[in-house]
C-alpha positions in Angstrom: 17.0 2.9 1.0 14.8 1.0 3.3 13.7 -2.4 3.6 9.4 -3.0 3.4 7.8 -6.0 4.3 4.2 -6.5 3.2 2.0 -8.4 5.4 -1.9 -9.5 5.1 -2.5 -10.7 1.9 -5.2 -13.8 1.1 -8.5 -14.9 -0.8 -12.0 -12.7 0.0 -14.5 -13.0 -1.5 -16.2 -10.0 -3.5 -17.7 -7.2 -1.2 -15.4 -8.5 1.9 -12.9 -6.6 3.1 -8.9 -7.4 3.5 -6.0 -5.2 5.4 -2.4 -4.9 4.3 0.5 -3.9 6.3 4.1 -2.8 5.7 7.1 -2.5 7.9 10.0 -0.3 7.2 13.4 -0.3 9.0 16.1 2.0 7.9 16.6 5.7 8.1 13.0 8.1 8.8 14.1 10.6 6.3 13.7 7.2 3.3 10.1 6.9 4.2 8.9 9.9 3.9 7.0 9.1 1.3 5.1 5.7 1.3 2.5 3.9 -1.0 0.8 1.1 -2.6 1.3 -0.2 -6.2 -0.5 -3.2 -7.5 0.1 -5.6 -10.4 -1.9 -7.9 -12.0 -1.1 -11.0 -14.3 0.0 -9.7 -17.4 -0.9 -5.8 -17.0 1.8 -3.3 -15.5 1.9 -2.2 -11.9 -0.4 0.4 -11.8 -0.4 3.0 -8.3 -2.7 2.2 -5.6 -2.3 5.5 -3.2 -0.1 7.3 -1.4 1.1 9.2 2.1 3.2 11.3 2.9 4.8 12.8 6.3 6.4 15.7 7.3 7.9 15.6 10.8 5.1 13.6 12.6 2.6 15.0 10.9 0.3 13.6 7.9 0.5 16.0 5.5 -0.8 14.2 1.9 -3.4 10.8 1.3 -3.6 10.3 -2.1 -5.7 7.6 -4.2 -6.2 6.3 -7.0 -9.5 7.1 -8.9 -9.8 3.2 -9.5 -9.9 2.7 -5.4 -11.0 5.8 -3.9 -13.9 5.5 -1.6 -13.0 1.8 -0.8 -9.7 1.5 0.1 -7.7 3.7 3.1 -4.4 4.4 3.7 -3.0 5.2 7.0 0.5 5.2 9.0 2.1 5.0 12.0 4.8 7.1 12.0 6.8 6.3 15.6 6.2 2.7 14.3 7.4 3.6 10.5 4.4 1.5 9.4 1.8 1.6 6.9 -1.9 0.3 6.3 -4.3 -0.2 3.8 -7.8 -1.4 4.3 -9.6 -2.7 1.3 -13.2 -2.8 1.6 -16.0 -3.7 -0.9 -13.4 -5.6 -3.1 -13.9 -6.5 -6.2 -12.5 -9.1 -8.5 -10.4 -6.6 -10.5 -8.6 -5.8 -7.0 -6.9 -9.4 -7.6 -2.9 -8.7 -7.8 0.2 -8.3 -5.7 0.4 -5.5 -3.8 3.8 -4.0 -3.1 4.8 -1.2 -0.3 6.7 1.5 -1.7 8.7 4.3 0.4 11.2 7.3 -0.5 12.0 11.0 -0.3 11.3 12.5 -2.9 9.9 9.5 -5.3 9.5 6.1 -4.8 12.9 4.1 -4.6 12.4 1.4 -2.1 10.0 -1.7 -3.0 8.6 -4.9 -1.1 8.6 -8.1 -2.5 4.6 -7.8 -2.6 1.8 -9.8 -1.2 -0.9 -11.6 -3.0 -4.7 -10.2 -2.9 -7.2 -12.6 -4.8 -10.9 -11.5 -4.5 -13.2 -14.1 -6.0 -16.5 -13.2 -7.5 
């Protein structure tokens, strides 16, 4: 397992824009897989996107129907970090966002980062 850190969280207002970050340390082969899972009060944590490496490549970006067209995931793999730029937010992007990573399925969480987007 690796640890994540999520960075970047905060308050926009609807239409703005807001970028997350996560950090990973521990072994390459545990992030090979990395993504963004998002939970809002009282609802379950429902997947955000997804991307996956092989070697120093890109190889899969995955979203959500729910986000695609607005948000972007990207990574930088020498770093072992991963983005995601939120733009045109909306209020139903309110929740804590939480950097996933592992091999074959998602096995290492962050402790999340709060989004609010007021109206």
């Amino acid at each position: 397992q690796v640890q994540l850190v999520e960075s970047g969280g905060g308050l926009v207002q609807a239409g703005g824009s807001l970028g997350l970050s996560c950090a990973a340390s521990g072994p390459t082969y545990a992030t090979i897989l990395m993504g963004w899972f998002r939970q809002a009060p009282g609802q379950e944590r429902e997947y955000v996107g997804s991307i996956r490496k092989s070697g120093d490549k890109i190889v899969v970006v995955d979203y959500a129907d729910s986000v695609k067209g607005r948000f972007t995931i990207s990574r930088d793999i020498a770093k072992n970090t991963m983005s995601l730029q939120m733009n045109n937010l909306k209020p139903e992007d309110t929740a804590v966002y939480y950097c996933a990573a592992g091999t074959m399925k998602f096995d290492s969480w962050g402790q999340g980062t709060q989004v609010t987007v007021s109206p």
